[in-house]
C-alpha angles and dihedrals in degrees: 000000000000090000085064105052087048091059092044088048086051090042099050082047087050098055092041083054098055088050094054092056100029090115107032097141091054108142077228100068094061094061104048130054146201117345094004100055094051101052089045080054096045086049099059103037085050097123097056087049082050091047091052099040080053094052096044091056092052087048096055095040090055087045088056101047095049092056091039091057090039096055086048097053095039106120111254145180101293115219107209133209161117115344093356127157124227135193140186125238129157092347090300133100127243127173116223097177130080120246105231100184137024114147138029123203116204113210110199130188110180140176107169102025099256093100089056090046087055099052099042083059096047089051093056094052095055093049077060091056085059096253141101133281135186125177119207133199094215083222089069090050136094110200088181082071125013098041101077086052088062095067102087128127092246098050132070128192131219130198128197113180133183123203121222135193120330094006096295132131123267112260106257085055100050101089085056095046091055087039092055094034087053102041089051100065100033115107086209088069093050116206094277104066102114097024105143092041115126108198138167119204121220109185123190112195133139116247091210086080092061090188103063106017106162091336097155096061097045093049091049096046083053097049092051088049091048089053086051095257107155123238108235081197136336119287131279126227128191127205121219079184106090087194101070100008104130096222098027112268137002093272093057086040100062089034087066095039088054093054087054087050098044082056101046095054101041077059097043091049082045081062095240119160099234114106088190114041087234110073138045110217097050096240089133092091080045106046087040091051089050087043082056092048097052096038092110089054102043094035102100091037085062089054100055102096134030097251096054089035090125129025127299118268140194086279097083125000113239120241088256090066080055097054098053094038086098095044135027096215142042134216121239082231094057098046086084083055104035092055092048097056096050093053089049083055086044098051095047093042077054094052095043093043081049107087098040119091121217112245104232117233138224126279106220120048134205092256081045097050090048102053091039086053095048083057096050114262125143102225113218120191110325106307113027132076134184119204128190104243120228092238088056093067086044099059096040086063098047096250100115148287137259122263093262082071094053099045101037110017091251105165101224102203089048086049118101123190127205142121135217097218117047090185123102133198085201127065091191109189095238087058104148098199085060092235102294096133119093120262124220139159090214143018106267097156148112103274135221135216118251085229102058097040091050089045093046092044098054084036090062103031085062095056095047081051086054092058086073099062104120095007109142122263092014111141109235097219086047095055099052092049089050082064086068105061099215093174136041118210106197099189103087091125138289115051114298087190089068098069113098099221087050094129093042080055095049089051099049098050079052092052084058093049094249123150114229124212106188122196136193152177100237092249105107108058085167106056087043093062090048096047123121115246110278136190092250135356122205136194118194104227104193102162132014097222145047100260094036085067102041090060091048116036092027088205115204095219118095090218098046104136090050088053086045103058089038091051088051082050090054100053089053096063090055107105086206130085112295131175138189107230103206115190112207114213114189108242091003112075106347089096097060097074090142095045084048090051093054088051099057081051090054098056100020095211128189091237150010127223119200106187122170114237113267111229104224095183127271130322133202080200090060146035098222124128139176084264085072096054107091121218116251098246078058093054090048096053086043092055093038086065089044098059098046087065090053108076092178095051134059132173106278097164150358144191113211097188092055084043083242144145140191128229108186128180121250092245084073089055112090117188090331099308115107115237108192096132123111127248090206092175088051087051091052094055096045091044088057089037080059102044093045086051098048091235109310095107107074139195142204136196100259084053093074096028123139131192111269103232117239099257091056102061131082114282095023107137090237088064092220100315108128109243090216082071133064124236114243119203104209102209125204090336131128108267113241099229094179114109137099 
């Protein structure tokens, strides 16, 4: 090849040589000399100089682009990988095709747990697909330094957030919260930080609280957009709420998020177009960024019905998407347009949408039932459950009964616990079922008859009771007594006073002569008022103030601390039993002893229980520890202040093994004996008076009253623990934390 560049380069002199002495014998040249001569040459010899500078510029151009083509199909290192092409030539490989897509990173930011699960899952299906995956605690990461590296063409990032109380990141995501809120207003960063990442958006969240519902995830799908980051799909969000989840629960709702993913991105490393999987000419990243921008105009329009009551997921594209399907952007003339017409298509989905009911699903799902199951429960219909308490067994053996026993007369092993609604409209920090029941304002469920859940709970509660038959160290009479339930503990879990039928309920376990002790959470004043009489009626009174118990309980209701006082009024005007059940959390509510006074003299109840908070092991779902369980000489000095600010109340009992004690009014003292026991037979008789009248027989609490017997009462040397039993000393073995 060089030979023949070096006879092109002689030939193209030569010719130039040839032009310069073409006229060497012109009458001109002898006349004139030096300079002169030679440019007149040059003149008129002008065509042949033309001819050869032609020549030479072919002659480079061929030369370049001979070299150029042989330097392309010159045989190279070849880089493999997902979705190449490769080619022969010459017995040598050689890729003419672009890799899209090689790695994927997993961003996790995770309370419970669910969010890590996810992405680890995540992680090992794209490893099927032949690429990378990384998964990354967002803890671990430094988006100050390590963010601007992930934008680049081969590497998508993916993003599952959970949101926490109040609407705020988990903790391990904070740092990068604050990070990516910060960089996206800051003029330092610029807008293109983050232009070339590619990035998708999972949020968890729970629907029941209406104001932040899966607010981490849209705010950092909108800071990455802000710092030019590109949506690989619209994001994803997942529903703890079963009501409204779209799939069922969370779980279903990530797993069909995921296969939209997985799509997405085996089109996307194919090198398709399409940012969505869905679509072919790749508008999704610009109808999305013009649905963000609309979102304050069109944001009351997307609330108006229950369907479109938050925004709009990965789940179904808004009109909006449709809009600006044919045309990636919209004149500032046709918005007016653009958001009429969308609120025309809202109004007649919502008319059609109108008419149709909405079938009600069923409270407990499969993921629910198995992990109640796993815990013990005995599930009943669709929304009820029974468990065998700890003190049942106890007492079965001879080795001593609950504190209920020792304050009221309650027989344990005769006690059956159960409730006919697992859901909560609280998420308290001391929860021992770790949250795995289902939350709710309001009751949206399947519903079960009160017939078949009684039937099925004593049902099941017989046959647990079976499963002691032989054990050793059961007691044979009280084993047989155990077979007849005599007591009902509703306070398994969840809010029995949700239920609708709770009063047919109530009826039917007094037809069977069983006794009914009925707790809840202080939310629903007005299905207090409207309850039937009970044995004994319970509120659970956590915190003193506002913000107290808003830390604690974290209610989902807005107005949680009205509900609350006028929960604490209602149960005032009952004529029944009724006790305040105060928790006591070290370092959380012990410090509050006046506010806890008003708020006796708010509700007036028969009786107070302090009981120290029980430590159920960590919780990914809460920060307590066993530096927040008080000792019980700390309860009792906590409750001995307490009283003395209570003129009207005075200790009556403890039980020094629940780390419990017992403030009873005056009005349960006779002649200086305490009388807080139960006549469960008396109550039977005036419940039935009451019934057979249609109400007009009343009762009140000193009407069904017993003598309280000397060991149980405060002070007594056995500190609460029955003497007809026989202490048992448990030795380097798990404590069982389960029990009412």
């Amino acid at each position: 090849m060089e030979i023949d560049i070096i006879m092109l380069l002689l030939v193209s002199l030569n010719l130039l040589e040839y032009t310069s002495g073409a006229d060497v014998h012109d009458p001109l040249k002898n006349d004139r000399s030096g300079t002169e001569g030679y440019f007149m040459l040059v003149w008129q010899n002008r065509l042949y100089v033309y001819s050869a500078a032609a020549v030479f510029v072919g002659i480079w151009l061929t030369l370049k682009m001979t070299l150029k083509r042989e330097k392309v199909d010159s045989p190279g290192p070849v880089k493999r990988g997902l979705y190449s092409t490769e080619i022969t030539q010459n017995g040598k490989l050689a890729e003419r095709e672009k890799i899209y897509v090689t790695e994927v990173k997993v961003f996790f930011g995770s309370q419970t747990g669910t969010a890590k699960g996810f992405a680890q899952d995540l992680a090992e299906e794209v490893k099927i697909l032949g690429l990378t995956a990384e998964v990354i605690d967002m803890k671990d990461y430094d988006p100050d330094e390590n963010l601007a590296n992930e934008c680049t063409n081969t590497l998508i990032c993916v993003f599952l957030l959970a949101t926490y109380t109040d609407g705020q990141p988990t903790q391990n995501a904070q740092w990068f919260c604050k990070w990516l809120e910060e960089a996206s207003t800051d003029f330092r960063f610029g807008q293109t930080y983050l232009k070339g990442m590619r990035y998708a958006v999972f949020g968890l969240g729970d629907s029941v609280y209406v104001s932040h519902y899966n607010t981490v995830s849209k705010n950092v799908d909108k800071w990455l957009w802000m710092l030019s980051g590109s949506r690989v799909m619209t994001r994803g969000e997942g529903d703890c709420n079963v009501v409204k989840s779209r799939n069922g629960s969370v779980q279903a709702d990530f797993q069909a998020w995921k296969a939209r993913f997985l799509n997405c991105l085996t089109a996307l490393a194919k090198g398709k177009k399409s940012s969505c999987g869905k679509c072919t000419d790749c508008t999704c990243k610009n109808s999305e960024t013009h649905q963000e921008e609309l979102e304050p105009i069109l944001g009351s329009q997307q609330h108006n019905s229950e369907e479109e009551e938050f925004e709009s997921s990965s789940d179904e594209e808004t009109t909006v998407d449709e809009e600006t399907a044919h045309n990636s952007i919209i004149d500032v003339e046709d918005l007016g347009n653009i958001v009429n017409h969308i609120k025309k298509d809202k109004r007649k989905e919502h008319m059609v949408r109108l008419p149709k009911k909405e079938e009600a699903r069923e409270m407990i799902t499969p993921a629910l039932r198995e992990a109640l199951t796993k815990q013990g429960y005995r599930l009943i219909g669709s929304h009820s459950g029974v468990k065998l308490c700890r003190w049942t067994k106890s007492m079965l053996r001879g080795r001593g009964g609950c504190y209920k026993h020792t304050f009221y007369g309650i027989e344990s092993h005769r006690c059956m616990e159960t409730t006919p609604s697992l859901a909560c409209a609280n998420k308290c920090v001391f929860c021992w079922r770790h949250h795995t029941n289902p939350v709710g304002t309001e009751w949206r469920w399947k519903m079960d008859p009160p017939e078949k859940i009684l039937q099925e709970a004593v049902e099941n509660h017989q046959s647990m009771i079976r499963q002691f038959r032989g054990v050793p160290g059961v007691r044979p009479e009280r084993f047989e007594e155990g077979m007849a339930v005599k007591h009902c503990a509703l306070s398994l879990v969840g809010e029995p006073i949700m239920y609708p039928e709770i009063n047919a309920f109530l009826k039917l376990l007094h037809r069977r002569h069983i006794s009914s002790f009925l707790v809840t959470n202080a939310q629903f004043p007005e299905e207090i008022r409207s309850l039937e009489p009970v044995t004994q009626l319970y509120v659970s009174v956590d915190a003193s103030t506002r913000n107290s118990l808003k830390k604690i309980d974290r209610p989902l209701f807005k107005d949680f601390w009205q509900r609350f006082l006028d929960s604490l009024r209602a149960l005032g005007e009952k004529q029944q039993r009724t006790v305040y059940r105060l928790t006591l959390v070290k370092a959380w509510n012990v410090d509050e002893l006046k506010a806890y006074a008003d708020l006796i003299a708010l509700g007036k109840p028969d009786f107070i229980e302090v009981k120290g908070v029980t430590y159920c092991g960590d919780s990914p779902a809460s920060t307590l520890t066993m530096a927040n369980v008080p000792w019980h000489e700390e309860v009792i000095h906590f409750v001995q202040e307490l009283a003395d600010l209570l003129p009207d109340y005075d200790i009556a009992s403890e039980h020094k093994h629940s780390n419990c004690l017992l403030i009873a009014h005056h009005k349960f003292q006779v002649e200086g004996e305490w009388w807080t026991w139960i006549d469960y037979e008396r109550f039977q008789e005036l419940i039935h008076n009451f019934k057979e009248s249609g109400g007009s027989k009343t009762f009140s609490a000193r009407d069904y009253m017993a003598k309280t017997p000397d060991w149980a009462v405060f002070g007594a040397r056995g500190r609460g623990f029955d003497p007809a039993d026989t202490r048992f000393q448990r030795k380097n073995k798990t404590k069982d934390i389960s029990g009412c």
